[in-house]
C-alpha positions in Angstrom: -9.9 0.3 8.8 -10.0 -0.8 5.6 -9.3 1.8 2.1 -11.5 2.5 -0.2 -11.0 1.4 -3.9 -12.5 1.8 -6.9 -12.7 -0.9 -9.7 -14.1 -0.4 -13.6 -14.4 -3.1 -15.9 -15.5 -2.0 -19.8 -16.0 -4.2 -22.5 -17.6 -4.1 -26.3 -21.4 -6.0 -25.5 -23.6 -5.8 -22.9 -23.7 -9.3 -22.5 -20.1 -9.6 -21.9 -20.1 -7.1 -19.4 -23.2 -8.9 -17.4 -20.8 -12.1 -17.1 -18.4 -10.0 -16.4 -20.4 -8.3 -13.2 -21.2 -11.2 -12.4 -18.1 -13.0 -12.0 -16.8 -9.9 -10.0 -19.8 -10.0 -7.7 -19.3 -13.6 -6.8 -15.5 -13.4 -6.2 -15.3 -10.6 -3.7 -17.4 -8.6 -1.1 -17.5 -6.0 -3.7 -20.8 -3.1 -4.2 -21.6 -2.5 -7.8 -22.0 1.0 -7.8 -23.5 1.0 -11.8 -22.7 0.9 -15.4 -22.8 3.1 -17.7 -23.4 2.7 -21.8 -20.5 4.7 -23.3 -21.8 4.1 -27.1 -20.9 2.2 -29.8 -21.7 -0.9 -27.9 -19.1 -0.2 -25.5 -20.1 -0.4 -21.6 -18.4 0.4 -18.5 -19.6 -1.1 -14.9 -18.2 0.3 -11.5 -17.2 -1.8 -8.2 -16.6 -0.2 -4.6 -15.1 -1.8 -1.9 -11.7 -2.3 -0.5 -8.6 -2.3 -2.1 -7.9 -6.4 -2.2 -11.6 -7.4 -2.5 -12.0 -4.6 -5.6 -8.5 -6.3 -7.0 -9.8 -9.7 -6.8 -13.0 -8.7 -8.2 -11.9 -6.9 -11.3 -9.3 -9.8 -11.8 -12.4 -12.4 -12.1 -14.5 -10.5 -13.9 -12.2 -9.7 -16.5 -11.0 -13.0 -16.7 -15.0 -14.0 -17.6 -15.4 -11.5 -20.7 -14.0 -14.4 -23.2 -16.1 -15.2 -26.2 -19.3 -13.0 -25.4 -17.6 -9.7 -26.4 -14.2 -7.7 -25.6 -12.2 -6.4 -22.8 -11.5 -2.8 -23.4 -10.3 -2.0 -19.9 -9.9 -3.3 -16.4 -8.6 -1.1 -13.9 -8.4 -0.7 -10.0 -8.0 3.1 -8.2 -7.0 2.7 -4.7 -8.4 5.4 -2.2 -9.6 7.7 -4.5 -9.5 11.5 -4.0 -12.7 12.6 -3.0 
């Protein structure tokens, strides 16, 4: 059976985080569980899947951000606590 991860990408611009989901959504049989707006401009979206596809995911969406705003953070949690 395959485990459980969790995957947030968070970047300064909405717009940077929409190529950003989108990138991730494309690239791995990930679930986008949300986003939420932090402030400031800063926004945070949130992947479920398993633990490679959620790697491969984050990696492409992070990789996307470029020139439409900033990476703040990328980061995986495999098999959460629940």
């Amino acid at each position: 059976m395959a485990q459980e991860a969790i995957g947030l990408i968070e970047t300064k611009g909405l717009c940077a985080l929409i190529e950003a989901a989108d990138s991730a959504l494309k690239a791995a049989n990930v679930t986008m569980t949300g986003y939420e707006a932090v402030g400031s401009g800063y926004v945070c979206a949130f992947f479920r899947g398993d633990v490679a596809a959620v790697k491969a995911a984050i990696d492409a969406g992070q990789s996307k951000v470029g020139s439409l705003g900033k990476l703040i953070a990328a980061h995986v949690i495999a098999r959460p606590s629940e």
